[in-house]
C-alpha positions in Angstrom: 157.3 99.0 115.5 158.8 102.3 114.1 155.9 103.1 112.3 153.3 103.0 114.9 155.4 105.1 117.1 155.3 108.0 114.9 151.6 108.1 115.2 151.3 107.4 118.7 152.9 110.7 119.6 152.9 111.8 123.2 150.2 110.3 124.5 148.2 111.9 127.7 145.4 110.2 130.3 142.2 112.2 130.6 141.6 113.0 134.8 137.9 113.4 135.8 137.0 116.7 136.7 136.8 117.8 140.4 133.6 119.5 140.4 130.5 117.9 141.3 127.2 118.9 139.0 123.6 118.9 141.1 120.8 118.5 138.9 117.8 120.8 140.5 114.3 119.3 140.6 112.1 122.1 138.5 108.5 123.0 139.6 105.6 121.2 138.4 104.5 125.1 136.6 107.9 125.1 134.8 107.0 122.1 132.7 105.2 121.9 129.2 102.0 120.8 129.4 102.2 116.9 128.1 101.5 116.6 124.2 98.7 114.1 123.6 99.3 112.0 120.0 96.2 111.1 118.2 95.9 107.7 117.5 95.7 106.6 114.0 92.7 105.9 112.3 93.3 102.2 110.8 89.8 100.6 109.2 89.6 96.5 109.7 87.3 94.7 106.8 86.9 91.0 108.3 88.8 88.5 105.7 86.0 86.0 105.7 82.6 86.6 104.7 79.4 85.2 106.6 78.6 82.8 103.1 81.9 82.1 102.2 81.6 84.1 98.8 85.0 86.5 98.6 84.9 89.2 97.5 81.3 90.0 98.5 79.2 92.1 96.0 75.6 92.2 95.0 75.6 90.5 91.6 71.8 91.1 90.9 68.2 89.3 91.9 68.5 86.5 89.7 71.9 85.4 89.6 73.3 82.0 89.9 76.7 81.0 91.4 78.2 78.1 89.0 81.4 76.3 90.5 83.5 74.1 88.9 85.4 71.3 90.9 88.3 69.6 90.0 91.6 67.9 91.2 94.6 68.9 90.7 97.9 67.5 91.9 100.8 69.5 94.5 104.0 68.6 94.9 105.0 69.0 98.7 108.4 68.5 100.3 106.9 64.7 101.3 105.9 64.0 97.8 102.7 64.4 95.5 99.6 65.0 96.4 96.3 65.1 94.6 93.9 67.6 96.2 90.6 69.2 95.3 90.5 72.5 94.0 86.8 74.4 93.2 86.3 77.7 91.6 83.4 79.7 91.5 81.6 82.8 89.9 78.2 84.3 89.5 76.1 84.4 85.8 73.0 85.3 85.5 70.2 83.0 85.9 
């Protein structure tokens, strides 16, 4: 207990002050004018394309899309499962 007494010290309340503050309502001329932000300028691709076929380009006038199909097995929190996977690309026809 002694030691927390010597940092305590005399110790004094704060009062509140007597005086009373008015805020005063400025004129309208006073102000700024208001800033106005831009907005930003995002650009949104869609993430699907129309034929499925991602990421689109133009592979030529006589190519061919060749897919290969297969299944493959995934292990999931409720066990294994065997699902179908397919993967696809464009060669020239």
């Amino acid at each position: 207990m002694g030691l927390f007494s010597s940092f305590c010290g005399d110790a004094e309340a704060q009062t509140a002050g007597t005086e009373v503050r008015m805020a005063q309502a400025s004129s309208p001329e006073d102000a700024p004018p208001p800033r106005r932000r831009t907005q930003p300028r995002l650009r949104v691709t869609p993430y699907y394309t129309p034929d499925g076929v991602y990421p689109r380009y133009y592979p030529g006038p006589d190519a061919v899309r060749e897919c290969n199909a297969t299944y493959v097995q995934e292990y999931r929190p409720s066990g294994t499962v065997i699902v179908p996977h397919m993967h696809c690309y464009w060669r020239r026809g």
